[in-house]
C-alpha positions as a Markdown table, in Angstrom:
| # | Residue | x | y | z |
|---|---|---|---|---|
| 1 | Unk | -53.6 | -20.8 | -29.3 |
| 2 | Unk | -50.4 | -18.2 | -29.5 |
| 3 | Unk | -51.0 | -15.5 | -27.2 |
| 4 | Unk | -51.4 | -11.9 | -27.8 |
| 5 | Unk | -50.1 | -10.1 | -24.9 |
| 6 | Unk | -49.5 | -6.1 | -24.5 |
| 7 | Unk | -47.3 | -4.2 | -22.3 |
| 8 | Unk | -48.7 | -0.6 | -22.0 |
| 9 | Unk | -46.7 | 1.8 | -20.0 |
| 10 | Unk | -47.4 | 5.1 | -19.6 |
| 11 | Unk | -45.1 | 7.4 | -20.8 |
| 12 | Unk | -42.8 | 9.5 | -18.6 |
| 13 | Unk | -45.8 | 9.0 | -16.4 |
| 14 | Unk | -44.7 | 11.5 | -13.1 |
| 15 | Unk | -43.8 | 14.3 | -15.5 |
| 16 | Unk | -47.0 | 13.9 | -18.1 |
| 17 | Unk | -48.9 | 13.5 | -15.1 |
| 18 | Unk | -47.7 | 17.0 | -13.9 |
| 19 | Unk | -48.4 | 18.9 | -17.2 |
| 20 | Unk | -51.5 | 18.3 | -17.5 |
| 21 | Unk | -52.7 | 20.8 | -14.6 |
| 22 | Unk | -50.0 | 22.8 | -15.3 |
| 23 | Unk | -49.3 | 23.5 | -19.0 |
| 24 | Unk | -46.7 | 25.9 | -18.4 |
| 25 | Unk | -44.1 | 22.9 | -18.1 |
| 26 | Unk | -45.0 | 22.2 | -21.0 |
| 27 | Unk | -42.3 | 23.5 | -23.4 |
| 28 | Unk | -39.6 | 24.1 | -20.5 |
| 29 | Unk | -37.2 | 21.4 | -19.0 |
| 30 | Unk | -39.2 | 20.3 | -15.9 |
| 31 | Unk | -38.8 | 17.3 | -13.8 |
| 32 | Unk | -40.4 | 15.5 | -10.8 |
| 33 | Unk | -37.6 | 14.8 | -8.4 |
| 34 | Unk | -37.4 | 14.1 | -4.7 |
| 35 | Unk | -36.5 | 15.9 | -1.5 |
| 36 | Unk | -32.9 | 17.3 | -1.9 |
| 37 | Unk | -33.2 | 17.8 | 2.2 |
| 38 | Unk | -34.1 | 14.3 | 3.0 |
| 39 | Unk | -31.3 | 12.7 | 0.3 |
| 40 | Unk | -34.1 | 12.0 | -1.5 |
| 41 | Unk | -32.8 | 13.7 | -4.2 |
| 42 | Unk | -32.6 | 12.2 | -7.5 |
| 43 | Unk | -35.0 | 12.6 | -11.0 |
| 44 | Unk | -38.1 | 10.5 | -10.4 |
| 45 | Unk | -39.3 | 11.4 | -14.5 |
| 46 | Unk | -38.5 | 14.5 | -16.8 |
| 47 | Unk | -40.2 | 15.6 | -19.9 |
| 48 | Unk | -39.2 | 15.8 | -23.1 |
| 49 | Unk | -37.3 | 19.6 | -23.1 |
| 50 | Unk | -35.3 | 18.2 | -20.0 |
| 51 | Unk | -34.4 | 14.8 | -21.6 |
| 52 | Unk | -32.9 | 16.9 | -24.6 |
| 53 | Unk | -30.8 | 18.4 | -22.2 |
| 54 | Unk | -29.4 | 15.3 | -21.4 |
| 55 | Unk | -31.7 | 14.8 | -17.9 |
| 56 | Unk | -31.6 | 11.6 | -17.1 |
| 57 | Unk | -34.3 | 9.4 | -14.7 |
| 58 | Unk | -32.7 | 8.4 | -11.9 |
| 59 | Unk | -29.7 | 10.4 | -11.4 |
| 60 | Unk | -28.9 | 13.2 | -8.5 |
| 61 | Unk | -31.0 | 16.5 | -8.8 |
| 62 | Unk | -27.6 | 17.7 | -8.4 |
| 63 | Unk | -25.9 | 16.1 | -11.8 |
| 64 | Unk | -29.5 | 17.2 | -13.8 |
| 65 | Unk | -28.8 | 20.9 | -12.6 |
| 66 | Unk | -25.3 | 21.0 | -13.7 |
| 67 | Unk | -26.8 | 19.5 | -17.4 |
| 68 | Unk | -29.8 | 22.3 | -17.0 |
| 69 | Unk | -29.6 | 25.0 | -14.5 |
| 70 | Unk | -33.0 | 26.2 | -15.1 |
| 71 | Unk | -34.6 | 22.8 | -14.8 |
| 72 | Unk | -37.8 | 22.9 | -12.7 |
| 73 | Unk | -38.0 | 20.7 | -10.2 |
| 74 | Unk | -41.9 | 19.3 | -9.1 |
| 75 | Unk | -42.5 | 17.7 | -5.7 |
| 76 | Unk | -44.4 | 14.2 | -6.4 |
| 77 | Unk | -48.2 | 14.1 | -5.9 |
| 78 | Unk | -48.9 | 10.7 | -5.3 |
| 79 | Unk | -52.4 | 11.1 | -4.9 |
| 80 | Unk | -52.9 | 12.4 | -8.7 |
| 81 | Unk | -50.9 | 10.0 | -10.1 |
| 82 | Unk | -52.9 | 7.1 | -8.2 |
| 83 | Unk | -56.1 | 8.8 | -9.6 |
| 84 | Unk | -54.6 | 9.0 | -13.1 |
| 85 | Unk | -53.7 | 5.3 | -13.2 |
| 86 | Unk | -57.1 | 4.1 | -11.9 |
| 87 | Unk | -58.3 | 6.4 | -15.2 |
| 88 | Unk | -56.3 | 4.4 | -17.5 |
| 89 | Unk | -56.7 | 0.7 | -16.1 |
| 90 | Unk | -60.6 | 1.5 | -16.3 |
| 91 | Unk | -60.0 | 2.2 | -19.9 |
| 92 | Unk | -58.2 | -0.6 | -20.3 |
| 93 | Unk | -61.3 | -3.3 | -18.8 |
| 94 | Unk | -63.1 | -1.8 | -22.0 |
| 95 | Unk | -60.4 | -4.2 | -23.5 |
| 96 | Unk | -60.1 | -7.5 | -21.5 |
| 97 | Unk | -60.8 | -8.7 | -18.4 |
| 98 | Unk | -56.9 | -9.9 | -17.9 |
| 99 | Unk | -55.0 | -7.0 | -16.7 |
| 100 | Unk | -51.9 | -7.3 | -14.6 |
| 101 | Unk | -50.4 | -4.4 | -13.1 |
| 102 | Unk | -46.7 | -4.1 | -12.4 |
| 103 | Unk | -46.2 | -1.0 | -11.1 |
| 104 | Unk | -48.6 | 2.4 | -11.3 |
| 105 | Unk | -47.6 | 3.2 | -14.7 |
| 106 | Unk | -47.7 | -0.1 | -16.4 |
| 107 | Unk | -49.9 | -3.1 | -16.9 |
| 108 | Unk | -50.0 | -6.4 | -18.8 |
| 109 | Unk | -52.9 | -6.7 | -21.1 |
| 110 | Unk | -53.8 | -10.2 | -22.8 |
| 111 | Unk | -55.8 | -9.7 | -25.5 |
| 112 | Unk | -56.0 | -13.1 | -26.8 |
| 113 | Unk | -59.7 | -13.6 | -26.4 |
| 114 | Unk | -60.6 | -10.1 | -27.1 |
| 115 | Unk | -59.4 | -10.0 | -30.8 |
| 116 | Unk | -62.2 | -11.6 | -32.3 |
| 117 | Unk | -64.7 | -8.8 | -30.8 |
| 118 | Unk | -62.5 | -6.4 | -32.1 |
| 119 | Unk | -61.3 | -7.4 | -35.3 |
| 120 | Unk | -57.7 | -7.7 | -35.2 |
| 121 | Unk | -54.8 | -6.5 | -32.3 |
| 122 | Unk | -53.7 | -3.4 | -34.3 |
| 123 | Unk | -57.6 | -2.1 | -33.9 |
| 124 | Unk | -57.2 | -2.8 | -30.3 |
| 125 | Unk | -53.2 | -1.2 | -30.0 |
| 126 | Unk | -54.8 | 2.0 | -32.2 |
| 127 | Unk | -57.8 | 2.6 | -30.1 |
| 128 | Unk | -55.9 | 2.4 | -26.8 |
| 129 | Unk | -53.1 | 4.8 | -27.8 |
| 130 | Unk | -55.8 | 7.1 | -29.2 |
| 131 | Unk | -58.1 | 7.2 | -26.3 |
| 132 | Unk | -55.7 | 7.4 | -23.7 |
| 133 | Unk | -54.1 | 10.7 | -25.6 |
| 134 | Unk | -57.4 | 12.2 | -26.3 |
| 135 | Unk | -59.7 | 10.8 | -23.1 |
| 136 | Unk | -57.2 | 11.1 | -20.5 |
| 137 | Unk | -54.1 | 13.4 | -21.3 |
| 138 | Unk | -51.7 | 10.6 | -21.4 |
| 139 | Unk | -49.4 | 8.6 | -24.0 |
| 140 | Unk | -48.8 | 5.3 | -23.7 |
| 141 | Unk | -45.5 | 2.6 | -25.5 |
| 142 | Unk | -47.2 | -0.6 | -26.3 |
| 143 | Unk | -45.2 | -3.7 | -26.4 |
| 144 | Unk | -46.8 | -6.1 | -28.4 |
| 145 | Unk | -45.6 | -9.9 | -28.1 |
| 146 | Unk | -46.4 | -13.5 | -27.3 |
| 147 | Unk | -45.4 | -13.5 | -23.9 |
| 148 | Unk | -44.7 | -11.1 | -20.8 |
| 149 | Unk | -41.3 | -10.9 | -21.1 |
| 150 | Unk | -41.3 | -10.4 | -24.4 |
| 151 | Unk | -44.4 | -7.9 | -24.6 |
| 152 | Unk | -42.2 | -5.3 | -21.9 |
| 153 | Unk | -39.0 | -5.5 | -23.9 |
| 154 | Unk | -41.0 | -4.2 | -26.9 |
| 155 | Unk | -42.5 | -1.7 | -24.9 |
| 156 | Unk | -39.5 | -0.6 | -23.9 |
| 157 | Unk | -38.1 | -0.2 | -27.5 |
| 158 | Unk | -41.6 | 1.6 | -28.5 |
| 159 | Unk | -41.5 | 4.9 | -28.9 |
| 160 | Unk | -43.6 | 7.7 | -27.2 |
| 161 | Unk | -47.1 | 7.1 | -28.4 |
| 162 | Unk | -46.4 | 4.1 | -30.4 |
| 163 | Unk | -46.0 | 0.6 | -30.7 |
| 164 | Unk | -43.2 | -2.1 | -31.3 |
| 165 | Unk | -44.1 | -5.9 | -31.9 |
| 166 | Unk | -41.7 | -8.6 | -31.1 |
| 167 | Unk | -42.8 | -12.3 | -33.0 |
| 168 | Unk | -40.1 | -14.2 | -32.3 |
| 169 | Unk | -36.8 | -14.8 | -30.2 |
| 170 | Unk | -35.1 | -14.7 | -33.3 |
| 171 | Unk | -36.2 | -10.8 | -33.9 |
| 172 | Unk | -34.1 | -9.4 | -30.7 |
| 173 | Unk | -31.6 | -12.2 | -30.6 |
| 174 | Unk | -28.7 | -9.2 | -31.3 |
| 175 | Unk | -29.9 | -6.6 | -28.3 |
| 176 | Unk | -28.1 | -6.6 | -25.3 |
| 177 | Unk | -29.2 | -9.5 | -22.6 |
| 178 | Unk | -29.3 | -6.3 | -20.0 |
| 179 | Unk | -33.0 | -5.4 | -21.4 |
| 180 | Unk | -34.5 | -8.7 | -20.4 |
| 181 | Unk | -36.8 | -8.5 | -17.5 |
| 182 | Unk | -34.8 | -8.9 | -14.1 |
| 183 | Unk | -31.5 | -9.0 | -15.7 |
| 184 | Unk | -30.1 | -6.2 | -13.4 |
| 185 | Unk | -26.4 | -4.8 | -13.1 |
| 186 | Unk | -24.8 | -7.3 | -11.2 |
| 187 | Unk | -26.2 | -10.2 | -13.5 |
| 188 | Unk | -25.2 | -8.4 | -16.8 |
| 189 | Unk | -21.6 | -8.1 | -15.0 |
| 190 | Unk | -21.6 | -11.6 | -14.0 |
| 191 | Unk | -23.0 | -12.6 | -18.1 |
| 192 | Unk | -20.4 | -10.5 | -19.1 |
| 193 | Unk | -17.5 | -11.9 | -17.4 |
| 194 | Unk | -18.9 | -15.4 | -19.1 |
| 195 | Unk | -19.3 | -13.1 | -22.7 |
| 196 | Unk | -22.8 | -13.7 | -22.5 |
| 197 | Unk | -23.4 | -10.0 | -24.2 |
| 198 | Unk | -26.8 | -10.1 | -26.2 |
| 199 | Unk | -30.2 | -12.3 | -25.7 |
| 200 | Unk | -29.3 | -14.2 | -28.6 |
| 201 | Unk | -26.2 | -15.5 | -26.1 |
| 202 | Unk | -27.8 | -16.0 | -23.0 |
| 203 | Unk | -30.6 | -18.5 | -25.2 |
| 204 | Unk | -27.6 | -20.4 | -26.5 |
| 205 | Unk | -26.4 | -21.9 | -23.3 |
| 206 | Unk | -27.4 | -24.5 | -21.2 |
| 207 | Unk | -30.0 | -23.8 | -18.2 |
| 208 | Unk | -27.8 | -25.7 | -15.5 |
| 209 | Unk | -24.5 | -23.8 | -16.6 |
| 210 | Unk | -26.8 | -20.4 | -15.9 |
| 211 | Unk | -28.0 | -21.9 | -12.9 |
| 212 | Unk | -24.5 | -22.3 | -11.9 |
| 213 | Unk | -23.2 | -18.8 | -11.9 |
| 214 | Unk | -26.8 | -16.7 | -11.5 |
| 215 | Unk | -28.4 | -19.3 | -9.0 |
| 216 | Unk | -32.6 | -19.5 | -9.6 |
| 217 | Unk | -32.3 | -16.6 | -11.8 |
| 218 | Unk | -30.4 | -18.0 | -14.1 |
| 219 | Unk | -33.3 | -21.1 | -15.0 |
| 220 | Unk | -35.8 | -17.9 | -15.5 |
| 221 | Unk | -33.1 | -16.2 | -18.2 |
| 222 | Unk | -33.0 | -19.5 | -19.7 |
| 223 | Unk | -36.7 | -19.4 | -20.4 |
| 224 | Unk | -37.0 | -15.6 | -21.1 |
| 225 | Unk | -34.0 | -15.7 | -23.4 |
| 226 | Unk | -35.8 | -18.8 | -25.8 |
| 227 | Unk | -39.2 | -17.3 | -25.5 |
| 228 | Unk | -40.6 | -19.9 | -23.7 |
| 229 | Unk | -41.5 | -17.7 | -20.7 |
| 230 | Unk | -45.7 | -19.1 | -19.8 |
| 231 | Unk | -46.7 | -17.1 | -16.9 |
| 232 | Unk | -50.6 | -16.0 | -17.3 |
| 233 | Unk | -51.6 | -12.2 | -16.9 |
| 234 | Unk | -53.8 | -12.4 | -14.2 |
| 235 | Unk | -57.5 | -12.2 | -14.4 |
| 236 | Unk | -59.5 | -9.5 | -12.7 |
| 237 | Unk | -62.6 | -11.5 | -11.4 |
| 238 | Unk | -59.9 | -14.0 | -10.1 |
| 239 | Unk | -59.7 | -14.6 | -6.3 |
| 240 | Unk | -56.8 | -12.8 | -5.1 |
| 241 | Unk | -55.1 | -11.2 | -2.5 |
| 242 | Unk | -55.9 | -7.9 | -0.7 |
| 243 | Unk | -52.5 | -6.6 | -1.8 |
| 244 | Unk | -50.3 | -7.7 | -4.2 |
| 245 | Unk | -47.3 | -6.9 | -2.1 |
| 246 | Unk | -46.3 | -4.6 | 0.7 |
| 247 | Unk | -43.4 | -2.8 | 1.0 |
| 248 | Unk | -40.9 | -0.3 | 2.9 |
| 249 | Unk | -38.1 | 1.9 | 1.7 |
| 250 | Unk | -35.7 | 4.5 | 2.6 |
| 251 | Unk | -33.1 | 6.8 | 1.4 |
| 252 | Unk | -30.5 | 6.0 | 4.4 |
| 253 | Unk | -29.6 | 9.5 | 6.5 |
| 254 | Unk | -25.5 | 8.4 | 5.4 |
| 255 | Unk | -24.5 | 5.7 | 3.1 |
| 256 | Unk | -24.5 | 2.1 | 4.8 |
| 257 | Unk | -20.9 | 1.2 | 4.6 |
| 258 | Unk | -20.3 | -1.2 | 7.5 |
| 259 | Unk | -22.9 | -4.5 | 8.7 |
| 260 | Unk | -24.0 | -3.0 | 12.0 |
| 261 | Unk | -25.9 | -0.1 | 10.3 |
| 262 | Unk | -27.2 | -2.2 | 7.7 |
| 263 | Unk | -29.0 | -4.5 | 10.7 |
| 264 | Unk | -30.0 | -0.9 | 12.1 |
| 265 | Unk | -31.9 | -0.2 | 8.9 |
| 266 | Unk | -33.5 | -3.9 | 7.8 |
| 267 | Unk | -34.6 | -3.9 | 11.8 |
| 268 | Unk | -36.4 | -0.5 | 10.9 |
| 269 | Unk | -38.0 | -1.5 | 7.7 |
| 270 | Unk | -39.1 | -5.2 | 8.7 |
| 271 | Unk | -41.1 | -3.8 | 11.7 |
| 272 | Unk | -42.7 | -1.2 | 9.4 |
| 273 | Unk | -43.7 | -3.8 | 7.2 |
| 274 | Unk | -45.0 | -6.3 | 9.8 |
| 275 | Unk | -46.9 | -3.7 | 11.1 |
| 276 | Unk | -48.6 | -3.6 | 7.9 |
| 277 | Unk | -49.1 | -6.7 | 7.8 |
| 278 | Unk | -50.8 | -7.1 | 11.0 |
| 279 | Unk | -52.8 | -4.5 | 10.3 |
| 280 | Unk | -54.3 | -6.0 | 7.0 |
| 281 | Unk | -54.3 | -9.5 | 8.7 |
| 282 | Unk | -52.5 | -10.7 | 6.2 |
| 283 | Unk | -49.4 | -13.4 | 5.9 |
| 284 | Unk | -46.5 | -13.4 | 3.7 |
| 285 | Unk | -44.4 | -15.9 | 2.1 |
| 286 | Unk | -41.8 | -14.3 | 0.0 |
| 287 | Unk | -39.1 | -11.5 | 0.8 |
| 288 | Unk | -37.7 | -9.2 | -1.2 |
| 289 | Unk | -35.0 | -6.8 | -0.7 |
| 290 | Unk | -34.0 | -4.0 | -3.3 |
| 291 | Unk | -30.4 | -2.0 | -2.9 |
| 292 | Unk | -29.8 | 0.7 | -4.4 |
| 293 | Unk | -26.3 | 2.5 | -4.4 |
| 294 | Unk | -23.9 | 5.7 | -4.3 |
| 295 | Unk | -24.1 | 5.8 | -8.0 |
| 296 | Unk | -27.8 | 4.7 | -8.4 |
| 297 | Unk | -27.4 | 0.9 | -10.0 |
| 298 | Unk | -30.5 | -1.3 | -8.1 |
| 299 | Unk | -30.4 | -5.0 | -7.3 |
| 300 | Unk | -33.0 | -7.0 | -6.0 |
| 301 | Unk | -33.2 | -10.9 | -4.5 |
| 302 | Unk | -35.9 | -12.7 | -2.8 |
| 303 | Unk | -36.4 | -16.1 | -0.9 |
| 304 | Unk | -39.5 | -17.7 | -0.7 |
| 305 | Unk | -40.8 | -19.9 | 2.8 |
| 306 | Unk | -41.4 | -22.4 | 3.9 |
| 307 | Unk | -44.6 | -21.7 | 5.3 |
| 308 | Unk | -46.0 | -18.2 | 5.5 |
| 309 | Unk | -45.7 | -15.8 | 8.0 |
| 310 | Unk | -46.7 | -12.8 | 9.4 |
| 311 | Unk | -43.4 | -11.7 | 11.7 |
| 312 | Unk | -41.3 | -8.7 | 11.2 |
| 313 | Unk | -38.2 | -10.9 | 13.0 |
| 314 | Unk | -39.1 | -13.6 | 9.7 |
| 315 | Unk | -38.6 | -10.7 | 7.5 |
| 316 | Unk | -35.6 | -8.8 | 9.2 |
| 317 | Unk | -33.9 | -12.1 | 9.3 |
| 318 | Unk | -34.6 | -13.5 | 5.8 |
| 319 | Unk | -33.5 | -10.0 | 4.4 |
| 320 | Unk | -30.1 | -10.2 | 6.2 |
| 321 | Unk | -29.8 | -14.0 | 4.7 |
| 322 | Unk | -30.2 | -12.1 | 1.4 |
| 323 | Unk | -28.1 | -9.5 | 2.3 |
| 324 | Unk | -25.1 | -11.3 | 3.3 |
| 325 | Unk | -25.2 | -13.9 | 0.5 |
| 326 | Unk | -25.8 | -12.0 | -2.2 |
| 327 | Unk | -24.0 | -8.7 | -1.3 |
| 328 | Unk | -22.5 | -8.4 | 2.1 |
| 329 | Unk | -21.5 | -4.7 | 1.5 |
| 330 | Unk | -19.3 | -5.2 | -2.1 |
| 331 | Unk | -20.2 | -1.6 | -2.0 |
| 332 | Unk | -21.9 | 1.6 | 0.0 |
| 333 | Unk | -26.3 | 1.5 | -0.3 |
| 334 | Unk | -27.7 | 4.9 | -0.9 |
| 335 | Unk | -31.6 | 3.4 | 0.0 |
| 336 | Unk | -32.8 | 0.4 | 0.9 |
| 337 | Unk | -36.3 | -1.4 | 0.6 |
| 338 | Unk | -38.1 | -4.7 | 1.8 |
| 339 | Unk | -40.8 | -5.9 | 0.7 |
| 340 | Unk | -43.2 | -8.8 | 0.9 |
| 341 | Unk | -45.3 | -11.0 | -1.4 |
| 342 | Unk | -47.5 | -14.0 | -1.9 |
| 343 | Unk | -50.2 | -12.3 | 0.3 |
| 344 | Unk | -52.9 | -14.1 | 2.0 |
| 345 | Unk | -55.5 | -13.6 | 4.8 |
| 346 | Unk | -55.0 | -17.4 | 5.7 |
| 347 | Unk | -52.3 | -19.2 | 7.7 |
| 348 | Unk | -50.8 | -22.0 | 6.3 |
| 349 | Unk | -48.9 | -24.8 | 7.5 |
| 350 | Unk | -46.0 | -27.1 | 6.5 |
| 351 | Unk | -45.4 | -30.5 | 8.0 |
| 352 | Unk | -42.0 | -31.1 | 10.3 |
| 353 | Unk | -40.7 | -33.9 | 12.5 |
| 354 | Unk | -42.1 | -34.5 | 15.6 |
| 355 | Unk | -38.6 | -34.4 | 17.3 |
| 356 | Unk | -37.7 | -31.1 | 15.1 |
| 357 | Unk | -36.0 | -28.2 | 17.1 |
| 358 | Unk | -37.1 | -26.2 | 14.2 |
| 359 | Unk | -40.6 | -24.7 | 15.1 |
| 360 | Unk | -41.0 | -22.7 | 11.9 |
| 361 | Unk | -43.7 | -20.3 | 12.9 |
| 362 | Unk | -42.7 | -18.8 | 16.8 |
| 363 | Unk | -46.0 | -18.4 | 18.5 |
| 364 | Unk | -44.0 | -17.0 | 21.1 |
| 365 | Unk | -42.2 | -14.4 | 18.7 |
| 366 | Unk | -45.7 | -13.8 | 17.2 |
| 367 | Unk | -47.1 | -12.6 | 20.9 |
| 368 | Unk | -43.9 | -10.5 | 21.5 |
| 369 | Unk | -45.0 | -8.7 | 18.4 |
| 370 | Unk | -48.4 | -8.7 | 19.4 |
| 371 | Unk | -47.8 | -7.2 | 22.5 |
| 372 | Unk | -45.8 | -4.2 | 20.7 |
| 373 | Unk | -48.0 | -3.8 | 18.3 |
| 374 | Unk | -50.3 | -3.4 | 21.2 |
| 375 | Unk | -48.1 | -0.9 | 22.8 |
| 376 | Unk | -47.5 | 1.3 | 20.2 |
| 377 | Unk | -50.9 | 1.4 | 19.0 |
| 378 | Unk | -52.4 | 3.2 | 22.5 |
| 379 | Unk | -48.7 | 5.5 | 23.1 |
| 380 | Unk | -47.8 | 5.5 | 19.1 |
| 381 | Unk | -45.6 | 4.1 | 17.0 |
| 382 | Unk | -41.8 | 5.2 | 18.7 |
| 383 | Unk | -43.0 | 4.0 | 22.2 |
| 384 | Unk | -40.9 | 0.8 | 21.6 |
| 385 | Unk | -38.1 | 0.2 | 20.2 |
| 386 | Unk | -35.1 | -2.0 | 19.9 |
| 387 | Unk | -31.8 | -1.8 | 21.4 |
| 388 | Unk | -29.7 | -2.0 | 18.5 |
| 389 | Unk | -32.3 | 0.7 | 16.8 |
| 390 | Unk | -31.4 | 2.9 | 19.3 |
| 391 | Unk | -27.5 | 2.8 | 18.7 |
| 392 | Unk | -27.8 | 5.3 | 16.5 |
| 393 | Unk | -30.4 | 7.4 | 16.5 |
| 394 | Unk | -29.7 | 9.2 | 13.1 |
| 395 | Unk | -29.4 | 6.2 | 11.2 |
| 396 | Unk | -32.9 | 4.6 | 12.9 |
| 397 | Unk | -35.2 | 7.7 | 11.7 |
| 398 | Unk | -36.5 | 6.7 | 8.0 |
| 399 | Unk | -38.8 | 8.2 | 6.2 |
| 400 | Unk | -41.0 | 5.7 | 5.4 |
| 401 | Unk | -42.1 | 4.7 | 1.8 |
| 402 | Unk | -44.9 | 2.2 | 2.6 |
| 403 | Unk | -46.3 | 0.7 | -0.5 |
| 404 | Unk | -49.5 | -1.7 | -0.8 |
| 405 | Unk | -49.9 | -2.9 | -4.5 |
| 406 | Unk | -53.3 | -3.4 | -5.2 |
| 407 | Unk | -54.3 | -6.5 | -6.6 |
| 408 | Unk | -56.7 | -4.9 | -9.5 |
């Protein structure tokens, strides 16, 4: 049976989210941005007035002021917009029972079984943009398609508080290969160099070539590009993890320019992470690291292991492997952010030779960081810390941006 799979995401979430307790921002330019002090500072979502004024997501508070002097500026209130997204998933369960979050303002819905009780998928695309308006306060962009991939480009063409449906590859073989799920700005360079321009290109070549010159990524554009992409939308009586992921961040105190500061900072963010981890009693067995830079273009990588883990050395060292052969500094990081996936409460094991030097899991590294943990749990959390941390005491001092992703 073809699938029927939405892509709701709410819009201009941070900002909407603001308006509705204070309906003064209403018909002003207004934006939620972060903290100018900290370096922080760059448009986290605007409304509509500010967007006509040319405000733009993600750039400096800085370069929006200069576009809109009297732009109001909003701290984020995390709390609100957690309670706001519970809101709408709840509404959403009225729907299906396979709902797959991918961030706090968007989920996967697959509606494939839930048509029948409802009489078609435009009843079920109507009566979710009209209840989420009217019930909550909220407007949503549904994507509507036959797979994920497929479903969040077309919610990404949707307008405000409306839908776009996407039936085939054939229908957005012309738009630009950039607006395909994880093709992010150093891929489209590296398509481009290759004149690999629109979707419709990228489904026309052969998987090993972009294997060859996008590495594992390039086997997942193959699939997105010809619509053959499979992956479920998860189930929410399904066994699953605690978390769906964990994960620190930080906008660096100075640009990372040079290898030594960038060890300073994954060091920093691994232990903040593993300490989460250990906390949960959870084990890992992916890393991701995200880079952002000095004009705000992200790129993100992961590695998967062996066997899972719970170590913050794992993590700091699988990050730098990243790091160093996938960017190795090409150019300065504004912020950087680690995270960790494939969660479980269980340790697993892999099988290695008897004579291997290898021991993949360090019981000895594991009661080091026991030990700390230990430590900094009874005198807090800067009683310990490592030498190369304390090198340079301005650049070790991160705000933390701890994320746990729930699971439901």
């Amino acid at each position: 049976m073809k699938r029927t799979i939405l892509h709701c995401d709410l819009n201009c979430f941070f900002a909407s989210a603001e308006m509705l307790y204070h309906p003064e921002y209403r018909n002003v330019p207004m934006a939620v941005s972060g903290d100018r002090k900290e370096r922080h500072g760059i448009i986290l979502a605007k409304n509509v007035p500010a967007k006509r004024r040319g405000v733009r997501t993600a750039e400096t508070i800085n370069e929006a002021l200069r576009k809109c002097p009297e732009l109001i500026l909003c701290e984020p209130d995390y709390e609100t917009y957690e309670y706001l997204s519970m809101k709408v998933r709840e509404l959403y369960y009225e729907y299906t029972d396979r709902i797959e979050p991918f961030g706090i303002d968007e989920c996967w819905l697959d509606i494939s079984e839930s048509i029948p009780y409802f009489g078609s998928w435009q009843s079920i695309v109507f009566s979710l943009l009209k209840r989420v308006r009217e019930e909550i306060g909220l407007t949503l962009s549904i994507g509507i398609s036959f797979n994920k991939v497929y479903a969040k480009l077309a919610s990404d063409i949707a307008k405000e508080d409306d839908f776009f449906k996407i039936d085939s590859a054939d229908d957005i073989s012309g738009l630009p290969v950039k607006g395909l799920l994880g093709v992010g700005e150093k891929n489209d360079r590296i398509l481009k160099q290759h004149g690999i321009l629109t979707i419709g290109d990228a489904a026309k070549q052969d998987a090993a070539f972009l294997h060859s010159i996008l590495g594992k990524f390039g086997i997942s554009l193959y699939l997105y590009a010809n619509g053959l992409d499979d992956s479920p939308v998860a189930r929410f009586d399904e066994p699953c993890d605690p978390a769906r992921s964990i994960s620190s961040t930080s906008t660096c105190a100075r640009d990372i320019r040079d290898r030594d500061d960038m060890k300073i900072v994954l060091i920093r963010l691994s232990e903040n992470v593993g300490h989460r981890l250990k906390e949960q009693g959870l084990y890992f067995d992916t890393v991701h690291l995200i880079l952002r830079d000095t004009d705000l273009n992200v790129q993100t990588m992961q590695t998967k292991l062996a066997e899972n883990s719970d170590l913050a050395k794992e993590i700091c060292d699988r990050a730098w492997e990243l790091f160093e052969n996938d960017h190795g500094l090409s150019f300065p990081l504004r912020s950087v952010g680690v995270a960790v996936s494939g969660l479980s409460s269980h340790k697993t094991g892999s099988q290695v030779s008897l004579f291997s030097q290898d021991e993949r899991y360090s019981l000895k590294q594991k009661n080091k960081e026991t030990a700390i943990e230990e430590i900094r749990r009874r005198f807090g959390r800067d009683a310990v810390f490592s030498l190369r941390v304390l090198e340079d005491p301005e650049l070790s001092k991160i705000e933390n941006k701890n994320k746990s992703y729930q699971g439901r």
